[in-house]
C-alpha positions as CSV (number, residue, x, y, z in Angstrom):
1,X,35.3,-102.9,19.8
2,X,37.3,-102.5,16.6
3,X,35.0,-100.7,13.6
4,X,34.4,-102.9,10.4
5,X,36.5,-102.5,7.7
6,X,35.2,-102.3,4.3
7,X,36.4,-104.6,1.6
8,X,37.5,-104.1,-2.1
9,X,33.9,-105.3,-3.6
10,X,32.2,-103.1,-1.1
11,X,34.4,-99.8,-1.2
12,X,33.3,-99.9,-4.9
13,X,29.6,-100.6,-4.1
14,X,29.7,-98.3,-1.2
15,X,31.2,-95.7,-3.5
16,X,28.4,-96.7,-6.4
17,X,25.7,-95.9,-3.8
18,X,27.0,-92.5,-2.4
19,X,26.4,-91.5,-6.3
20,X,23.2,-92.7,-7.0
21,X,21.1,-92.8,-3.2
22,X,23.3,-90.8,-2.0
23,X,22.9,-88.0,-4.4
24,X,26.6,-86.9,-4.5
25,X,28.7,-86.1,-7.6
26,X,32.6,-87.2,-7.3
27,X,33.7,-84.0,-7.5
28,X,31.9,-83.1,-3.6
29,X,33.4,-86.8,-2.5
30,X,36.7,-85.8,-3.5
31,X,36.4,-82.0,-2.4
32,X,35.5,-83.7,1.1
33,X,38.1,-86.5,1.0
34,X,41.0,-84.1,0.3
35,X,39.5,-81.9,3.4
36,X,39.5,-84.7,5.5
37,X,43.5,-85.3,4.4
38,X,44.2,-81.4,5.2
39,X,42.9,-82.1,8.1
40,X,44.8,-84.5,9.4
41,X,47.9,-83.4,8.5
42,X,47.1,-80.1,10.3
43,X,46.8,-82.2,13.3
44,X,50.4,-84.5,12.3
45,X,52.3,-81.7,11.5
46,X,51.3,-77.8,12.8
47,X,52.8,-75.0,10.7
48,X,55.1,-74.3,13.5
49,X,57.0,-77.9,12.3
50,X,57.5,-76.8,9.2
51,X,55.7,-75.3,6.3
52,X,56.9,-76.9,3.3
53,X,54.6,-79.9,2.2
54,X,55.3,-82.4,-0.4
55,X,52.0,-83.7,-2.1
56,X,52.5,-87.1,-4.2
57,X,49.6,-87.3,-6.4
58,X,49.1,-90.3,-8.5
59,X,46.7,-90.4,-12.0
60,X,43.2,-91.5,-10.5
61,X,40.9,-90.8,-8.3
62,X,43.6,-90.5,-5.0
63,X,46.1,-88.2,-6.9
64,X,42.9,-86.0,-6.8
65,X,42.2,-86.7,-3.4
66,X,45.9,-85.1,-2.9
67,X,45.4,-82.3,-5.0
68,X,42.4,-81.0,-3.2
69,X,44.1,-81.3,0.3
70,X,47.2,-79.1,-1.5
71,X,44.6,-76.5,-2.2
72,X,43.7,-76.4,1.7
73,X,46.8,-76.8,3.0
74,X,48.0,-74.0,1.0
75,X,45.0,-72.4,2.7
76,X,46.0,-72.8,6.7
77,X,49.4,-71.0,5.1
78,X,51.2,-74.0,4.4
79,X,54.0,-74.1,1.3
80,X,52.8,-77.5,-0.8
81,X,54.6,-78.3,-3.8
82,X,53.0,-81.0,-6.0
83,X,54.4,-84.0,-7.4
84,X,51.6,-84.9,-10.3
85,X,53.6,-86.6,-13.6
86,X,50.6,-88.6,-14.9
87,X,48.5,-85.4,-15.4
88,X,45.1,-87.1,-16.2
89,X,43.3,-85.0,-19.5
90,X,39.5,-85.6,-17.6
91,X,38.1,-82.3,-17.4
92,X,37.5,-82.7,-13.3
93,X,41.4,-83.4,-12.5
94,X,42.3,-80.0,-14.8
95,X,40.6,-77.8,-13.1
96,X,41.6,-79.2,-9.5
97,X,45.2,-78.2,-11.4
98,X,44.4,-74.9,-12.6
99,X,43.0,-74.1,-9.1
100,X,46.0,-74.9,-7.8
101,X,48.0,-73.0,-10.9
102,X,45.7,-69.7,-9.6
103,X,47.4,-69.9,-5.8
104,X,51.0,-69.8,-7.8
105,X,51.5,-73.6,-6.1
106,X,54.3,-74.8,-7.9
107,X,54.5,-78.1,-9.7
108,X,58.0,-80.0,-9.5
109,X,59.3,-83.0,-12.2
110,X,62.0,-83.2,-9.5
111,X,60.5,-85.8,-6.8
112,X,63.8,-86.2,-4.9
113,X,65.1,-82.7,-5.0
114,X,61.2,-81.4,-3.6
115,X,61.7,-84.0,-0.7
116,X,65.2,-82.5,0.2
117,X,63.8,-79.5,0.8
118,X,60.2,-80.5,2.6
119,X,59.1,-81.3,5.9
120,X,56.1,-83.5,5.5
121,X,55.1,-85.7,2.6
122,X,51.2,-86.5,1.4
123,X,50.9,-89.9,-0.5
124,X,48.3,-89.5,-2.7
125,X,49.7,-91.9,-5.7
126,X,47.8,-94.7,-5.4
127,X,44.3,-95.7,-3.8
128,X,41.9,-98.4,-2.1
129,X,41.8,-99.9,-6.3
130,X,45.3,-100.4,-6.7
131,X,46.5,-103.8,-8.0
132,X,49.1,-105.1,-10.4
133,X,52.6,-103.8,-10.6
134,X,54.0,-100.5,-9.9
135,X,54.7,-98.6,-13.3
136,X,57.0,-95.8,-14.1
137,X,58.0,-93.2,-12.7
138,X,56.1,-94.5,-9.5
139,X,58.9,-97.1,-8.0
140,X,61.8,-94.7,-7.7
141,X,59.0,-92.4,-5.8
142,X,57.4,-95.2,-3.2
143,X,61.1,-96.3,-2.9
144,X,61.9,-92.8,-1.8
145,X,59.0,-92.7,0.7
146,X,60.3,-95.5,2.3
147,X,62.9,-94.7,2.9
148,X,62.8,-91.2,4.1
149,X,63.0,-90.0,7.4
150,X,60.2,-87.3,6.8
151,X,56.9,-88.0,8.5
152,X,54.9,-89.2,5.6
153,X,50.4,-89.4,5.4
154,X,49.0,-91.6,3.1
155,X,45.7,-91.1,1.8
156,X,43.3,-94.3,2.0
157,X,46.1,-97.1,1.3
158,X,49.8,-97.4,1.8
159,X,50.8,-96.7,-1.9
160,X,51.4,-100.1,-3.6
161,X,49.5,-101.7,-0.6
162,X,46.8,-104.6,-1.3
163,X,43.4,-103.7,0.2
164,X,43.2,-107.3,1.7
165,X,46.4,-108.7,2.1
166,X,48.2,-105.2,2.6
167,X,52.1,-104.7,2.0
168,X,53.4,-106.5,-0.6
169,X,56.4,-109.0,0.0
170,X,58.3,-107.7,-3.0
171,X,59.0,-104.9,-5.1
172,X,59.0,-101.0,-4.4
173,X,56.3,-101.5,-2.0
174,X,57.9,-103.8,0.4
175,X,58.4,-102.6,3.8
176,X,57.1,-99.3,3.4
177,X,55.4,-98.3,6.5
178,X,54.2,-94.5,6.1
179,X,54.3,-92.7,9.8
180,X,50.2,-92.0,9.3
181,X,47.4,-93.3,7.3
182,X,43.7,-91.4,6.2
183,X,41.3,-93.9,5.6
184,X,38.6,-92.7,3.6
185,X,35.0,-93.7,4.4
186,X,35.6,-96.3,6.2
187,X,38.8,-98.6,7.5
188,X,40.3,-101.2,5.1
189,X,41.5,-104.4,5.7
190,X,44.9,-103.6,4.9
191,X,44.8,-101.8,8.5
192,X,45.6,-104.5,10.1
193,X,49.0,-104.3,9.2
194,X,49.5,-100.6,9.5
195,X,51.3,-99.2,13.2
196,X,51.2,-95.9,12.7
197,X,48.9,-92.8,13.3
198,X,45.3,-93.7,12.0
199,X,42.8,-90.8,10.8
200,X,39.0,-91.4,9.5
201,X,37.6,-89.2,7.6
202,X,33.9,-89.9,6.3
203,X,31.8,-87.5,7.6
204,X,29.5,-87.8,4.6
205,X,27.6,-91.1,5.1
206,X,23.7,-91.3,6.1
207,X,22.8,-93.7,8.6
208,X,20.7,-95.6,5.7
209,X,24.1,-96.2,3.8
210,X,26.2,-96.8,6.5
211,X,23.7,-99.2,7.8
212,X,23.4,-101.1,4.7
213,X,27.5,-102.1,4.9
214,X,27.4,-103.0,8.6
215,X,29.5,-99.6,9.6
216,X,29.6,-98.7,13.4
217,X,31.7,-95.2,12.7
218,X,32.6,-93.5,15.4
219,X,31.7,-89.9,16.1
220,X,33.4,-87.1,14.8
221,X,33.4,-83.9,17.4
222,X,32.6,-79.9,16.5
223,X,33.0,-79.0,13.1
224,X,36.1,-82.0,12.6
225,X,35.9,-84.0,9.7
226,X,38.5,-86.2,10.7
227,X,38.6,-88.7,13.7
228,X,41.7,-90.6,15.3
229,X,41.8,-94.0,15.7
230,X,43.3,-96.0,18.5
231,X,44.7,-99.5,17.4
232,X,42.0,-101.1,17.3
233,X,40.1,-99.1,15.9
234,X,38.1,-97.3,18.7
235,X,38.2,-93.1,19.0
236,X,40.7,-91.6,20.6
């Protein structure tokens, strides 16, 4: 049986009730969403495929998502270098950068000259919220990850992806299909349009929350707190 996916109305709510019933700040969500990306990228790509990782972070809440799994994947001994132009002046998104500043990770202006040189590329830019058109200097950079050959992860949503009605059938966006995906809580509909490698990581929810938006997660084994997904959404 394929797991529920959550919509755009009720990823906000969802998100809305983790902070309030749920007791967590968004610091701890994003501290264990950008785990959960490390994670699976540990699992896509193993240090011995290459060390050098390419993190894409965009300005809101995703770009942090990315910058947290830099700071792990730097960590297990990777090499990330982080693409982060809209730097975002909230207190919680500096420090994430000046933890990352303190591991001597380096920061690059240069999108195409870091993805010469890297094996794997993170997608952090834009989340589950996105809607509208893709602004500058975004387009050259989702044009980019389409059409490298690299392995790419995307964190929650295909960048420039529609939550509901998934890839969009013009602009930067259009036809890019990254090699894995990391949804975030819970599945979104856009999944059902995405063929690659499918990661969950939510292993944060109580069973009264999860219950309240119809979620039937799967189980996550030892200390993981990531799960792959099969096609239709069962555990691999």
């Amino acid at each position: 049986m394929a797991l529920r996916t959550l919509s755009a109305k009720n990823a906000i709510a969802l998100d809305k009730d983790l902070m309030s019933v749920g007791a967590f700040s968004i610091d701890q969500l994003m501290e264990l969403a950008g785990l959960s990306v490390s994670q699976a990228v540990y699992k896509l790509h193993p240090l011995s495929k290459g060390k050098r990782i390419l993190v894409a972070c965009g300005p809101g809440n995703n770009g942090g998502d990315g910058l947290v799994a830099a700071r792990h994947l730097w960590h297990y001994g990777y090499q990330p270098v982080v693409y982060y132009p809209k730097q975002s002046k909230n207190e919680l998104y500096q420090r994430l950068v000046t933890q990352l500043q303190n591991l001597d990770v380096p920061f690059t202006e240069d999108f195409q000259g870091a993805l010469r040189e890297s094996h794997h590329v993170v997608d952090a830019i834009f989340g589950f919220s996105f809607s509208g058109e893709v602004r500058e200097p975004f387009p050259s950079v989702i044009e980019a990850l389409k059409a490298t050959t690299l392995p790419v992860t995307s964190v929650d949503s295909p960048s420039s992806w529609d939550i509901e009605e998934g890839p969009p059938k013009s602009g930067p966006g259009k036809d890019f299909h990254p090699s894995a995906l990391v949804s975030l809580t819970a599945p979104k509909p856009l999944v059902k349009w995405f063929r690659g490698r499918h990661f969950l990581g939510g292993r944060f929810l109580s069973p009264e929350i999860a219950g309240k938006y119809g979620l039937d997660l799967p189980e996550y084994g030892g200390i993981e707190q990531v799960v792959e997904l099969g096609s239709s959404g069962q555990k691999l």
